[in-house]
N, CA and C atoms of all chains as a GROMACS GRO file, in nm:
protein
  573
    1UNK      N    1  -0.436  -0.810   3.607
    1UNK     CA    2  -0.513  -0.688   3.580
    1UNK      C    3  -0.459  -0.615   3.459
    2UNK      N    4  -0.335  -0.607   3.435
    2UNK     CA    5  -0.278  -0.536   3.356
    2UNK      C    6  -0.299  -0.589   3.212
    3UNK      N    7  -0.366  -0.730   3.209
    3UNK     CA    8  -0.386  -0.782   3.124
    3UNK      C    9  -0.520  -0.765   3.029
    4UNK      N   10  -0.602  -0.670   3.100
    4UNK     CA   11  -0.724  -0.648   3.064
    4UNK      C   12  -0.712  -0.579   2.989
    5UNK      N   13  -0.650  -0.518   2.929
    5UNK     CA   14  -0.568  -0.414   2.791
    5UNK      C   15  -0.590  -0.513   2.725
    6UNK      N   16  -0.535  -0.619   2.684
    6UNK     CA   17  -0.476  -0.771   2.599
    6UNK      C   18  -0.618  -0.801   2.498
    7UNK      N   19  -0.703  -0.829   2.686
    7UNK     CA   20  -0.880  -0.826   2.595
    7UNK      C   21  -0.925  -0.711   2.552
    8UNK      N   22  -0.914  -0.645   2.586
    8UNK     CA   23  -0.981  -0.512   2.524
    8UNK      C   24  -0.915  -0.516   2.343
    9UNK      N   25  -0.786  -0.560   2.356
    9UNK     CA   26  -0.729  -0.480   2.217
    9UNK      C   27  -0.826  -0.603   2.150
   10UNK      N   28  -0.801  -0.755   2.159
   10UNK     CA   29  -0.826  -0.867   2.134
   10UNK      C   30  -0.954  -0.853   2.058
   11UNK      N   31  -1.059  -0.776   2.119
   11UNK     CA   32  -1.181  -0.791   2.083
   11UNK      C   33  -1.228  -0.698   1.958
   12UNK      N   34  -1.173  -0.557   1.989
   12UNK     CA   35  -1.114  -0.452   1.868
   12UNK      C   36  -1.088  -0.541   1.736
   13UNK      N   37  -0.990  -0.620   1.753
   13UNK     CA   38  -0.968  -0.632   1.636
   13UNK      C   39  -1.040  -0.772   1.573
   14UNK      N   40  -1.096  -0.850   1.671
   14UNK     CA   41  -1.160  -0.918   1.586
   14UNK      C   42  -1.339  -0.866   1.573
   15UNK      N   43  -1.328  -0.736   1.613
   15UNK     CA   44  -1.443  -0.674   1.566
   15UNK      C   45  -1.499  -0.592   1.467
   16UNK      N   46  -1.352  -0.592   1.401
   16UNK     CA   47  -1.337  -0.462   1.296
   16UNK      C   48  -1.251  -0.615   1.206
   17UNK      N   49  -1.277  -0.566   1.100
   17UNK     CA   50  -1.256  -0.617   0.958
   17UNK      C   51  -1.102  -0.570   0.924
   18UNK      N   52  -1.078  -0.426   0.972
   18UNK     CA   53  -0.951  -0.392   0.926
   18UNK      C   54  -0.961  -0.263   1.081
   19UNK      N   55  -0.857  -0.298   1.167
   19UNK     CA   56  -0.845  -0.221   1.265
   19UNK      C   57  -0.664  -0.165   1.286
   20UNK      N   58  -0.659  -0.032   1.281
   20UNK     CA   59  -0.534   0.036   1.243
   20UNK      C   60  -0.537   0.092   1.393
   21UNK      N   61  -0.394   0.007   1.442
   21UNK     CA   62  -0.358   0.164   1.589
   21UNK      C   63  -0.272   0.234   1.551
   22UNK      N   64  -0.314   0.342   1.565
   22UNK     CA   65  -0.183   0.481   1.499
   22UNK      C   66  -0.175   0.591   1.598
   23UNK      N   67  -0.097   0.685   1.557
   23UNK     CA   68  -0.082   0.824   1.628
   23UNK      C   69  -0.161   0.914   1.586
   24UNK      N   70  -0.242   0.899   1.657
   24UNK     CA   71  -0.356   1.085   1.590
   24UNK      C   72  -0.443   1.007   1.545
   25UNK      N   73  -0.534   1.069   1.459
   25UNK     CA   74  -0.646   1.011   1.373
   25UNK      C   75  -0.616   0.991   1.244
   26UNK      N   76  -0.686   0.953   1.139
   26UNK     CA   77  -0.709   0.942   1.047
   26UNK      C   78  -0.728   1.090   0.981
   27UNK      N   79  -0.817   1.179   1.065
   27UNK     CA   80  -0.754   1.337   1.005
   27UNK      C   81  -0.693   1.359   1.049
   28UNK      N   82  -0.638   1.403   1.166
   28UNK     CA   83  -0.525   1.441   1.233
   28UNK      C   84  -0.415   1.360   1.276
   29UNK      N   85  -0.326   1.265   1.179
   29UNK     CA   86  -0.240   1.157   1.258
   29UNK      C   87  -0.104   1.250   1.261
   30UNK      N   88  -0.068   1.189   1.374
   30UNK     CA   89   0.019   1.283   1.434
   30UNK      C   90   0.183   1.223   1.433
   31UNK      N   91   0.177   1.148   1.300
   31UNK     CA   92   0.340   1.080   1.279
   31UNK      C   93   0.297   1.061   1.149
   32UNK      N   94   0.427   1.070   1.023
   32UNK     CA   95   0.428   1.033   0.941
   32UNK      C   96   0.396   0.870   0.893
   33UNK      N   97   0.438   0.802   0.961
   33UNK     CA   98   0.420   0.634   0.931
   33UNK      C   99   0.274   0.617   0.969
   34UNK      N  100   0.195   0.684   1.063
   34UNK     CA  101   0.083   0.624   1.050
   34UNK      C  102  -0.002   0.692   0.952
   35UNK      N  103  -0.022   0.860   0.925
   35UNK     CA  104  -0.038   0.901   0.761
   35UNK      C  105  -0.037   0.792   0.685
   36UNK      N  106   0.077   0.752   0.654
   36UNK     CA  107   0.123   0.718   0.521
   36UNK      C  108   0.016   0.572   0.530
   37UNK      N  109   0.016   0.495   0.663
   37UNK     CA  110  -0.078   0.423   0.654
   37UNK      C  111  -0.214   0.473   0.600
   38UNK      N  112  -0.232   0.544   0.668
   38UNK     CA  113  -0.383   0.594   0.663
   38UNK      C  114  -0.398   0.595   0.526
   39UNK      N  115  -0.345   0.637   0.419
   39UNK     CA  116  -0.327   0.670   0.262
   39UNK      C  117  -0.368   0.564   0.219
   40UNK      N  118  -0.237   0.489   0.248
   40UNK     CA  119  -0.294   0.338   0.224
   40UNK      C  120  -0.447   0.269   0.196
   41UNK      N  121  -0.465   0.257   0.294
   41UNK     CA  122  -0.593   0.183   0.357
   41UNK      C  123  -0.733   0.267   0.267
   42UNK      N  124  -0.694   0.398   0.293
   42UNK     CA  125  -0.794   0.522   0.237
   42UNK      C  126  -0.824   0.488   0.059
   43UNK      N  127  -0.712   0.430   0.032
   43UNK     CA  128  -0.701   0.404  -0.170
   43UNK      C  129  -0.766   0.302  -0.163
   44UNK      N  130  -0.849   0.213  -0.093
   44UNK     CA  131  -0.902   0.078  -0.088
   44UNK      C  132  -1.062   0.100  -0.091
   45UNK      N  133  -1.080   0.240  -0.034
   45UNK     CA  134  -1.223   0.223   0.014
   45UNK      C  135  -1.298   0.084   0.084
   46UNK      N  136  -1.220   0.092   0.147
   46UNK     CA  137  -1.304  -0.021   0.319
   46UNK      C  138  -1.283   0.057   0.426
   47UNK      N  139  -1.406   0.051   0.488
   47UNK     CA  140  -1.424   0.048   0.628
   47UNK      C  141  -1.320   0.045   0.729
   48UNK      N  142  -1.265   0.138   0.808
   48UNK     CA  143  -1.184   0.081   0.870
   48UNK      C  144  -1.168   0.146   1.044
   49UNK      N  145  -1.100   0.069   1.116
   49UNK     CA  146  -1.118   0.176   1.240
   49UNK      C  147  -1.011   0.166   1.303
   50UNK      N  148  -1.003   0.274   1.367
   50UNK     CA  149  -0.874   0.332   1.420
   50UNK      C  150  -0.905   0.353   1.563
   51UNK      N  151  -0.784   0.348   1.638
   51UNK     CA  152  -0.742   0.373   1.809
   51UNK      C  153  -0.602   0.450   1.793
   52UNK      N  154  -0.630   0.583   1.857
   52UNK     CA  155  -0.520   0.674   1.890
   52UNK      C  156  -0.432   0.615   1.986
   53UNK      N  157  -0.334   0.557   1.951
   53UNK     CA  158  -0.269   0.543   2.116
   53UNK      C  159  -0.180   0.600   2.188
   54UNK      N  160  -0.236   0.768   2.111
   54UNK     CA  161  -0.114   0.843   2.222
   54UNK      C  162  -0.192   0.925   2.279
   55UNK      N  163  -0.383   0.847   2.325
   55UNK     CA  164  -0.470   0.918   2.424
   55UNK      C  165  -0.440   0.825   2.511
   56UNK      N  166  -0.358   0.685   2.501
   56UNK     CA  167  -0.327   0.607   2.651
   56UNK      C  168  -0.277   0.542   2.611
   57UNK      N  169  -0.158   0.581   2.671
   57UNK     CA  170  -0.040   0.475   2.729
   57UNK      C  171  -0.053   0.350   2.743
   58UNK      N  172  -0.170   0.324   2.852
   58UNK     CA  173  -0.181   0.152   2.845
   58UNK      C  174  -0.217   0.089   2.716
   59UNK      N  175  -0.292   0.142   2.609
   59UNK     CA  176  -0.300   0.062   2.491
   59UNK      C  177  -0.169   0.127   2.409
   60UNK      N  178  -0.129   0.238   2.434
   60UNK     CA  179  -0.009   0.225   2.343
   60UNK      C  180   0.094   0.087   2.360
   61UNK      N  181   0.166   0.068   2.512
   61UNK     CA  182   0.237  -0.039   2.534
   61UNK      C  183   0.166  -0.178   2.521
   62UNK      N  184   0.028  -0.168   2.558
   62UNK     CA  185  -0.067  -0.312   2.499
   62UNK      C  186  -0.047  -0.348   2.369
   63UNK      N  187  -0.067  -0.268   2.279
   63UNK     CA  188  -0.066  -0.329   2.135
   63UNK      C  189   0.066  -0.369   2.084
   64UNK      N  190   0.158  -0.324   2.140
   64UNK     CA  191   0.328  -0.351   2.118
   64UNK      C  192   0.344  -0.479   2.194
   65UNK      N  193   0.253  -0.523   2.329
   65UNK     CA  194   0.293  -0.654   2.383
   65UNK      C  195   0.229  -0.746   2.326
   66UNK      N  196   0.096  -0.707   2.251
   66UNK     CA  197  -0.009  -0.821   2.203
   66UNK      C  198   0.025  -0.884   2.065
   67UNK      N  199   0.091  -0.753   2.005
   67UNK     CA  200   0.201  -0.861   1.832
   67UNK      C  201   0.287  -0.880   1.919
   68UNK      N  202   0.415  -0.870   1.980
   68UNK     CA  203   0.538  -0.848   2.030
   68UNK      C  204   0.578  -0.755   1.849
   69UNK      N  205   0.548  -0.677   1.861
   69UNK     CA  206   0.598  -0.605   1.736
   69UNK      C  207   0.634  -0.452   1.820
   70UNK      N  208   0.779  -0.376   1.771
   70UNK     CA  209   0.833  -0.272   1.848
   70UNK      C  210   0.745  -0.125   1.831
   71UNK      N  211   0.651  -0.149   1.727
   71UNK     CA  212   0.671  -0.006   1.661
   71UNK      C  213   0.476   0.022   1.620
   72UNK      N  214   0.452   0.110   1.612
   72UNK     CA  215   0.321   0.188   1.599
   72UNK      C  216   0.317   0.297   1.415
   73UNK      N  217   0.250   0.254   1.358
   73UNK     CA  218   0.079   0.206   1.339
   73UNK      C  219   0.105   0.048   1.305
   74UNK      N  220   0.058  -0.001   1.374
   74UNK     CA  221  -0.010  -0.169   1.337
   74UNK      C  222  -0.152  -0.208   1.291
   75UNK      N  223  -0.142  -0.262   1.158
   75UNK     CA  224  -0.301  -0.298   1.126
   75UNK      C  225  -0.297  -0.465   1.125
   76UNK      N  226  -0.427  -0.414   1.195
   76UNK     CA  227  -0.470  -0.597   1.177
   76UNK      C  228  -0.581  -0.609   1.065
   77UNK      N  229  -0.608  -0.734   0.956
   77UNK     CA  230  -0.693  -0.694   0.896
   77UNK      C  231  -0.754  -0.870   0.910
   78UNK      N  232  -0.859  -0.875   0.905
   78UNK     CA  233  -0.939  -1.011   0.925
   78UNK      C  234  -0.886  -1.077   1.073
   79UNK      N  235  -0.877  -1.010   1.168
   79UNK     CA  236  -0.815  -1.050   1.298
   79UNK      C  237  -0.670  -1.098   1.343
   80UNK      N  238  -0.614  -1.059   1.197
   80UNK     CA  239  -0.492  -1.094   1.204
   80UNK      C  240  -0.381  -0.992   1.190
   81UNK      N  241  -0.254  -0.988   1.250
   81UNK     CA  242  -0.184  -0.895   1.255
   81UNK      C  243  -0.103  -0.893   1.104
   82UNK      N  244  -0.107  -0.780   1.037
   82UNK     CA  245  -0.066  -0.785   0.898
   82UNK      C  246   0.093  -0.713   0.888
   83UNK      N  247   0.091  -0.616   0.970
   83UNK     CA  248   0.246  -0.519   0.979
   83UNK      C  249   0.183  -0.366   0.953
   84UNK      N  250   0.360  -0.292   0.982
   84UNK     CA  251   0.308  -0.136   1.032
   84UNK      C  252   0.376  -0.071   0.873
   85UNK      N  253   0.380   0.025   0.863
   85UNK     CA  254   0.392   0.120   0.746
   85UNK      C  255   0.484   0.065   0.669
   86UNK      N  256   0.572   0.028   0.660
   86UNK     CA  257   0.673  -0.036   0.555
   86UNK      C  258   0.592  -0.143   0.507
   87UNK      N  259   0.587  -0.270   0.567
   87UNK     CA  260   0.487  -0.370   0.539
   87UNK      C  261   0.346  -0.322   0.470
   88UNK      N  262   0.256  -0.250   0.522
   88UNK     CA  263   0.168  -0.214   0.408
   88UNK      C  264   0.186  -0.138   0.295
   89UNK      N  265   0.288  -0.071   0.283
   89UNK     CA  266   0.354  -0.016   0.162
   89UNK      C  267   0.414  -0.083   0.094
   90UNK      N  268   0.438  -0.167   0.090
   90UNK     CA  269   0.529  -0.311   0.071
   90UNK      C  270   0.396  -0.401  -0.031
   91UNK      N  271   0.312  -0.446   0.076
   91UNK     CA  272   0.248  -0.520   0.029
   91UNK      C  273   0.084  -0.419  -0.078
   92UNK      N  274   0.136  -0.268  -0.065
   92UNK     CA  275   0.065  -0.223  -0.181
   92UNK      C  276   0.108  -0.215  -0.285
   93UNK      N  277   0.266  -0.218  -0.277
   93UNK     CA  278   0.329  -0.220  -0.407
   93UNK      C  279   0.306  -0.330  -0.526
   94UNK      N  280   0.351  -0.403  -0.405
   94UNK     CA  281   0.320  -0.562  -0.448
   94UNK      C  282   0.190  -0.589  -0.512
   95UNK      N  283   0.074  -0.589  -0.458
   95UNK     CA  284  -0.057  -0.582  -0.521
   95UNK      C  285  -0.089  -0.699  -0.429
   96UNK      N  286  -0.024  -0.737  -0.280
   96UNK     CA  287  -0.070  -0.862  -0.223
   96UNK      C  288  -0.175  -0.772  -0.127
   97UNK      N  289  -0.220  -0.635  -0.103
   97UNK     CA  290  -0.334  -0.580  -0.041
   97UNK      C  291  -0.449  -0.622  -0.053
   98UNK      N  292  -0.493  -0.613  -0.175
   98UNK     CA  293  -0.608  -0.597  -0.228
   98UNK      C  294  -0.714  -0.769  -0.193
   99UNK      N  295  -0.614  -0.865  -0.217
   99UNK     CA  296  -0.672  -0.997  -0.237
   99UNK      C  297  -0.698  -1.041  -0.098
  100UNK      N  298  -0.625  -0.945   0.009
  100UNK     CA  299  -0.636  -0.962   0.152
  100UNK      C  300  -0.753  -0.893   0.194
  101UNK      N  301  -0.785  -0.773   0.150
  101UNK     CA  302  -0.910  -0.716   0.217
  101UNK      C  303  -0.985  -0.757   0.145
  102UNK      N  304  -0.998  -0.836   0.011
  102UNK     CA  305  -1.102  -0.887  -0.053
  102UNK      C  306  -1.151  -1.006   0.032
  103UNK      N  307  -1.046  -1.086   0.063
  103UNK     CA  308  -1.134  -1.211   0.151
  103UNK      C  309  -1.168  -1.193   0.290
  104UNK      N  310  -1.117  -1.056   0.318
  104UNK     CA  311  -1.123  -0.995   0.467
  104UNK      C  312  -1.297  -0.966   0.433
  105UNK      N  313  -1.332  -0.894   0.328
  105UNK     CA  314  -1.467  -0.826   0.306
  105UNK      C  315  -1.550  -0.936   0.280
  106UNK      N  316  -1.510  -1.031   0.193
  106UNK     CA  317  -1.571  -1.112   0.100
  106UNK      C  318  -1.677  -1.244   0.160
  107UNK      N  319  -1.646  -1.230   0.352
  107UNK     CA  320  -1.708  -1.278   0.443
  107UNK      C  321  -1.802  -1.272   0.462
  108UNK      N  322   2.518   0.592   1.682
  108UNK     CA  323   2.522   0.539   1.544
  108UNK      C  324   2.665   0.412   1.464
  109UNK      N  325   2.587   0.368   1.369
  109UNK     CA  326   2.678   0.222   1.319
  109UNK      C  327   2.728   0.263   1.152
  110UNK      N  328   2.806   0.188   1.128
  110UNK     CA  329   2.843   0.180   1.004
  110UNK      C  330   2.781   0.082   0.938
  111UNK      N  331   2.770   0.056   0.765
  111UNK     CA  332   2.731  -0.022   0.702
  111UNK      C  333   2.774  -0.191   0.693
  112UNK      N  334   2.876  -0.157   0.710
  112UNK     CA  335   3.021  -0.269   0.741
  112UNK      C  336   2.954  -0.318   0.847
  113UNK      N  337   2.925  -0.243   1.012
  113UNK     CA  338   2.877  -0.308   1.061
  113UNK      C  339   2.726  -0.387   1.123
  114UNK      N  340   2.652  -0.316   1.020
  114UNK     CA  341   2.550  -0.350   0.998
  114UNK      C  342   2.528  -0.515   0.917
  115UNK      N  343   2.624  -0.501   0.809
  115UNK     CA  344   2.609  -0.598   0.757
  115UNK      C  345   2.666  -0.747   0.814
  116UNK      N  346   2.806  -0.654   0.909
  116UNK     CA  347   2.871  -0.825   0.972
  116UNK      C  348   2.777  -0.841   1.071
  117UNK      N  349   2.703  -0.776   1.147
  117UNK     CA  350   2.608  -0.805   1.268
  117UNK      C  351   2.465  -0.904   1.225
  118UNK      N  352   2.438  -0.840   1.075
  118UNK     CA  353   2.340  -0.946   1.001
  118UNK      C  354   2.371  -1.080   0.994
  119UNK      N  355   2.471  -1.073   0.919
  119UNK     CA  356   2.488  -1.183   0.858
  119UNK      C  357   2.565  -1.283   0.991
  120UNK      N  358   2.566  -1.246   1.116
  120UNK     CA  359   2.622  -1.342   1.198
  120UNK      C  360   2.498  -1.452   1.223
  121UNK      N  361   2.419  -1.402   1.217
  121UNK     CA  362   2.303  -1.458   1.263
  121UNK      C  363   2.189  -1.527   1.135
  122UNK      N  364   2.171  -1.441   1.014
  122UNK     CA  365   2.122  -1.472   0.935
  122UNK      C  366   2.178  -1.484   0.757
  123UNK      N  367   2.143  -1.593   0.742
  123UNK     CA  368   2.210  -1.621   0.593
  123UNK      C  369   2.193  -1.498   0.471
  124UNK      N  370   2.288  -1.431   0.457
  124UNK     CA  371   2.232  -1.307   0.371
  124UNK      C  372   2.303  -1.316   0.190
  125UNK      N  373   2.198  -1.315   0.139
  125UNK     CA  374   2.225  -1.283   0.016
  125UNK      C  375   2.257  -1.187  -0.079
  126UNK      N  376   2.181  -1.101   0.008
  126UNK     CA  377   2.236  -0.913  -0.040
  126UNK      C  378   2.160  -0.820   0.077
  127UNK      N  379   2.307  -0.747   0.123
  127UNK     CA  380   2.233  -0.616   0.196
  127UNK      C  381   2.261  -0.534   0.163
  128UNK      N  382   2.119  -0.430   0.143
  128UNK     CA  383   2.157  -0.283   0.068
  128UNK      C  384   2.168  -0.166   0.185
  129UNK      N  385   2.240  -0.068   0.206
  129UNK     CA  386   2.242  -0.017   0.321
  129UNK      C  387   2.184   0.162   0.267
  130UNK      N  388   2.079   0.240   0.346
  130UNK     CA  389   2.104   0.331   0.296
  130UNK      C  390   2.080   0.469   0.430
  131UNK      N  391   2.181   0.539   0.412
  131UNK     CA  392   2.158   0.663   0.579
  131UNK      C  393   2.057   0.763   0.555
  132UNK      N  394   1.975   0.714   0.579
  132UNK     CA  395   1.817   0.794   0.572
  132UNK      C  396   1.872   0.989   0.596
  133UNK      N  397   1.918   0.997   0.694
  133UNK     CA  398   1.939   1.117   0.702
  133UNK      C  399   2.077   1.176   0.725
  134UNK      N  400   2.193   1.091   0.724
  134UNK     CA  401   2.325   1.112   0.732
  134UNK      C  402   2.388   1.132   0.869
  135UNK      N  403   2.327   1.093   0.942
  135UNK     CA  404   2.374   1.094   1.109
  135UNK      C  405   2.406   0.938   1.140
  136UNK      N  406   2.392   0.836   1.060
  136UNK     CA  407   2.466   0.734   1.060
  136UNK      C  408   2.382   0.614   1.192
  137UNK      N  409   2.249   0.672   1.218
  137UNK     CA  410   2.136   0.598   1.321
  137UNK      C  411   1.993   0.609   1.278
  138UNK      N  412   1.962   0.635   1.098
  138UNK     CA  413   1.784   0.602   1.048
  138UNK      C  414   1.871   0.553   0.897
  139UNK      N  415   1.847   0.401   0.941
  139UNK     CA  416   1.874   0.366   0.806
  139UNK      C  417   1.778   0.253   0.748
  140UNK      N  418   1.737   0.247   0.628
  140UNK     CA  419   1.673   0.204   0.538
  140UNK      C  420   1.776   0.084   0.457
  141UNK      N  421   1.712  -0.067   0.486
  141UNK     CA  422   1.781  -0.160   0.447
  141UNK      C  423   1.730  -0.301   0.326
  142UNK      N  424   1.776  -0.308   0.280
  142UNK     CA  425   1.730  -0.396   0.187
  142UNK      C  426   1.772  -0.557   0.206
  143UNK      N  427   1.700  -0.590   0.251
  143UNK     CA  428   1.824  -0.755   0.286
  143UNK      C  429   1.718  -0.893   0.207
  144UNK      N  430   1.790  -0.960   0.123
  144UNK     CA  431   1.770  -1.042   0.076
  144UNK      C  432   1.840  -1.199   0.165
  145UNK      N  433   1.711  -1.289   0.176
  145UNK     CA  434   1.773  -1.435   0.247
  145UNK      C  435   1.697  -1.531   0.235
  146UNK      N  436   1.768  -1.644   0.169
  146UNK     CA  437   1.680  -1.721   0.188
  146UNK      C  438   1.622  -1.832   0.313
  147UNK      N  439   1.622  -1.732   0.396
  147UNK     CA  440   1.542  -1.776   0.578
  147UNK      C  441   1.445  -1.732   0.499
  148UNK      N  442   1.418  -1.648   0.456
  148UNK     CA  443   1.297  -1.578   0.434
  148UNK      C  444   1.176  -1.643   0.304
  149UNK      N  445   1.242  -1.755   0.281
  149UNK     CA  446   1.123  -1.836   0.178
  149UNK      C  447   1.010  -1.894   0.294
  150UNK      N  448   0.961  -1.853   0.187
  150UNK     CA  449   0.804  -1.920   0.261
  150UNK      C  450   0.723  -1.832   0.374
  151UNK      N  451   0.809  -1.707   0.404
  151UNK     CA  452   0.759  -1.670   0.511
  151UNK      C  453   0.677  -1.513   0.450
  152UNK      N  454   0.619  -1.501   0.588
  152UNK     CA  455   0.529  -1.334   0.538
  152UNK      C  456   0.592  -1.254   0.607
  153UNK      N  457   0.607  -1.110   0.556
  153UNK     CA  458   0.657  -1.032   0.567
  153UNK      C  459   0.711  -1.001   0.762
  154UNK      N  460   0.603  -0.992   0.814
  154UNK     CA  461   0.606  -1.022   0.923
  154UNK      C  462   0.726  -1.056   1.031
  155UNK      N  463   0.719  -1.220   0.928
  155UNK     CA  464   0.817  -1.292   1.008
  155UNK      C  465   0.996  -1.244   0.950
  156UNK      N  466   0.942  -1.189   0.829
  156UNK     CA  467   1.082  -1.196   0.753
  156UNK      C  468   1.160  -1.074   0.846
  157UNK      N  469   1.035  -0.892   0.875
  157UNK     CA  470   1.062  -0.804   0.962
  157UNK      C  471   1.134  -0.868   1.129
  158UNK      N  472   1.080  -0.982   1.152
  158UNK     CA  473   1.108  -0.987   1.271
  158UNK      C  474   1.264  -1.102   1.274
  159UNK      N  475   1.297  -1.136   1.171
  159UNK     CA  476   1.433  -1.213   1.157
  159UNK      C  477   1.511  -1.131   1.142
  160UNK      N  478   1.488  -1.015   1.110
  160UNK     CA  479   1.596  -0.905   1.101
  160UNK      C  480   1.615  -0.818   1.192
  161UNK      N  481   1.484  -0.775   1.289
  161UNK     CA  482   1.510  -0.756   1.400
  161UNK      C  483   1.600  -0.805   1.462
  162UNK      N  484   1.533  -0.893   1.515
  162UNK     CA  485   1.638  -1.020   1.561
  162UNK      C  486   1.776  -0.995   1.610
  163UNK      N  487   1.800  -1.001   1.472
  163UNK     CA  488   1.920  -0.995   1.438
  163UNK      C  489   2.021  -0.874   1.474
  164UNK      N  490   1.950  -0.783   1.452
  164UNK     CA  491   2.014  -0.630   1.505
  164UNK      C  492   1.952  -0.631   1.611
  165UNK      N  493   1.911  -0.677   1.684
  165UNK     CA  494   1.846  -0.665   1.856
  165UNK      C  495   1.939  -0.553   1.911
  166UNK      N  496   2.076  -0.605   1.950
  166UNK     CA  497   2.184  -0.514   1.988
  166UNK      C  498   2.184  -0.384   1.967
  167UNK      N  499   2.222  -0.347   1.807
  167UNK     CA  500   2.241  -0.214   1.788
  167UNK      C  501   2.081  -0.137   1.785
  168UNK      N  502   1.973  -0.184   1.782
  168UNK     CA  503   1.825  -0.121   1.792
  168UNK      C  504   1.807  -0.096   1.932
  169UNK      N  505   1.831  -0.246   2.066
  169UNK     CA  506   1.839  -0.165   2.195
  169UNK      C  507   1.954  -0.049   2.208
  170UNK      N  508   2.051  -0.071   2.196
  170UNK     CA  509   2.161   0.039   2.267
  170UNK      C  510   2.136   0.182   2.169
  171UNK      N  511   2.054   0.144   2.096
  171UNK     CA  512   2.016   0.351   2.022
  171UNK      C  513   2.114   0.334   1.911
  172UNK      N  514   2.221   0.258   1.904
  172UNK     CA  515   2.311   0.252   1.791
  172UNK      C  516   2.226   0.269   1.636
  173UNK      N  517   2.115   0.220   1.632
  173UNK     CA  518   2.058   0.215   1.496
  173UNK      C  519   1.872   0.242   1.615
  174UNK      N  520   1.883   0.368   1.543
  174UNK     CA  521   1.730   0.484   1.588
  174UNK      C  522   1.627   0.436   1.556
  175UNK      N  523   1.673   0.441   1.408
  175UNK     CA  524   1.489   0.420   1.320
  175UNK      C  525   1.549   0.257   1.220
  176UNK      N  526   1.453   0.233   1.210
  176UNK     CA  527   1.524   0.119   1.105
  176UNK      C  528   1.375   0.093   0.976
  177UNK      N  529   1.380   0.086   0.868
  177UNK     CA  530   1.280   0.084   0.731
  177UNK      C  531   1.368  -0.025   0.699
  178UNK      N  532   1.260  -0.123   0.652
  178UNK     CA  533   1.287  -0.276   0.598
  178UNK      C  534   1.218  -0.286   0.499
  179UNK      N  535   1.323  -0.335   0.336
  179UNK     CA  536   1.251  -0.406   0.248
  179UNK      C  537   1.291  -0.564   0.278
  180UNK      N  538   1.231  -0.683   0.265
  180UNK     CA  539   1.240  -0.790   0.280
  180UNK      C  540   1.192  -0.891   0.183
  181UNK      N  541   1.326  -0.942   0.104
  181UNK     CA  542   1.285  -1.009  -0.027
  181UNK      C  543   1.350  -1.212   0.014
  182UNK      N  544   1.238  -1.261  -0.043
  182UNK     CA  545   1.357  -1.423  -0.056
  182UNK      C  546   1.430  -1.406  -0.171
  183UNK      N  547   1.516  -1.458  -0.197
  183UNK     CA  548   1.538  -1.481  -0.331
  183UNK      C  549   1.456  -1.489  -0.447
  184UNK      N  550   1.351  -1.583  -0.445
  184UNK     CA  551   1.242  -1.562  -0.557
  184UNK      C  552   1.168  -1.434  -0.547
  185UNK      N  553   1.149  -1.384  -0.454
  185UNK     CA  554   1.110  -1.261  -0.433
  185UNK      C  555   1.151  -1.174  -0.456
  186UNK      N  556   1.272  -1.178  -0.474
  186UNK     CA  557   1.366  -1.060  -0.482
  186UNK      C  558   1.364  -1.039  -0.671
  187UNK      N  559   1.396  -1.175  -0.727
  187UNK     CA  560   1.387  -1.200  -0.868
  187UNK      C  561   1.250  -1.128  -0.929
  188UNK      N  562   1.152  -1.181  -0.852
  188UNK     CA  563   1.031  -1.082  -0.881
  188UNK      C  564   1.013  -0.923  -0.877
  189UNK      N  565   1.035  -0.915  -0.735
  189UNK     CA  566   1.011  -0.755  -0.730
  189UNK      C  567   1.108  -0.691  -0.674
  190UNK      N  568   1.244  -0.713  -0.704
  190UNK     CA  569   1.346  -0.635  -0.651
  190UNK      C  570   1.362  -0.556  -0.787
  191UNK      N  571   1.509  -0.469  -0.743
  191UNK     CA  572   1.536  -0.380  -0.874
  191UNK      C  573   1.439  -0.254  -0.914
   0.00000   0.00000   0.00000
C-alpha cells in the first residue's frame, strides 16, 4: 500500500516533460535550494511542474525513496531523474541544460 | 561537526581522490561545500558522481557530523575543462 506513492510520483513524472519536487511553490518556495532551482528552470522558458512536498509527507519521503537520493528539490526532466540544486546549477554553468530540455522538448 | 583533515582521510578511504577542496560554509565546522576531483568519476553523470561521494561520507552525514553538504564534482578531464 505504501507503495502507491511510488505510482503516483512515477506517473508525474513521466507526464510532465520537466517535473520539479520542491518546498513551497514556484512563487512561494519555501527553502532556498528549491528557489534557486526554480530560477533555474524559469531562465529556460519551458513548461514545467511542480509538487510541494511539504503539503505531504508521504510524497515528501516517496520521492527521496523513488531516486534513493537524500535531499529535496529533485527535477526529473524527460522522465528521468537529473539532480537537486547543486546539480542543476552545475549543469547550467556548464551549458549541459539547455541540450537536455532541448531533446526533452524536441519530442 | 568534522575537520577538513577528516573529511578528506574519510574520502579518500573509499574513493580515489585527486583533489579535495574543503570549504566551512558557515564556520560551525557541519555545512561544508566540497570540491572533489576523481577519476571514479569518468564517464559518469553527475548523479552518480553526487552519490560516490555520498557514499563515501555515509558516516559523518548519518551521525549529524557533516549537516549540509554542496558538491562540485569534476573527473579529471572535467576538471581540466571547467575547474578553476
Amino acid at each position: 500500500m505504501a507503495d502507491e506513492v511510488l505510482s503516483k510520483i512515477d506517473e508525474k513524472i513521466k507526464n510532465n516533460k520537466v517535473m520539479l519536487y520542491m518546498k513551497g511553490t514556484p512563487d512561494f518556495p519555501q527553502c532556498g535550494f528549491s528557489a534557486h532551482t526554480v530560477e533555474i528552470l524559469k531562465a529556460y522558458n519551458v513548461p514545467f511542474a511542480t509538487e510541494d512536498v511539504l503539503a505531504d509527507p508521504v510524497v515528501r519521503d516517496g520521492i527521496k525513496r523513488y531516486s534513493n537520493w537524500p535531499t529535496i528539490p529533485q527535477v526529473y526532466i524527460d522522465g528521468k531523474f537529473v539532480g537537486g540544486c547543486d546539480i542543476m546549477h552545475e549543469l547550467h554553468e556548464r551549458g549541459e541544460l539547455e541540450p537536455l530540455l532541448k531533446s526533452a522538448f524536441g519530442k | 561537526m568534522i575537520t577538513p583533515e577528516e573529511i578528506k582521510t574519510t574520502l579518500a578511504a573509499t574513493l580515489p581522490v585527486s583533489l579535495v577542496e574543503t570549504q566551512d560554509l558557515t564556520g560551525g565546522g557541519d555545512h561544508w561545500q566540497l570540491i572533489v576531483v576523481s577519476p571514479a568519476f569518468e564517464g559518469k553523470g553527475l548523479i552518480e558522481q553526487h552519490r560516490l561521494v555520498n557514499e563515501a561520507l555515509k558516516e559523518p552525514l548519518a551521525d549529524q557530523r557533516i549537516h549540509a553538504l554542496s558538491l562540485k564534482t569534476f573527473s579529471p578531464a572535467q576538471w581540466e575543462k571547467f575547474g578553476s
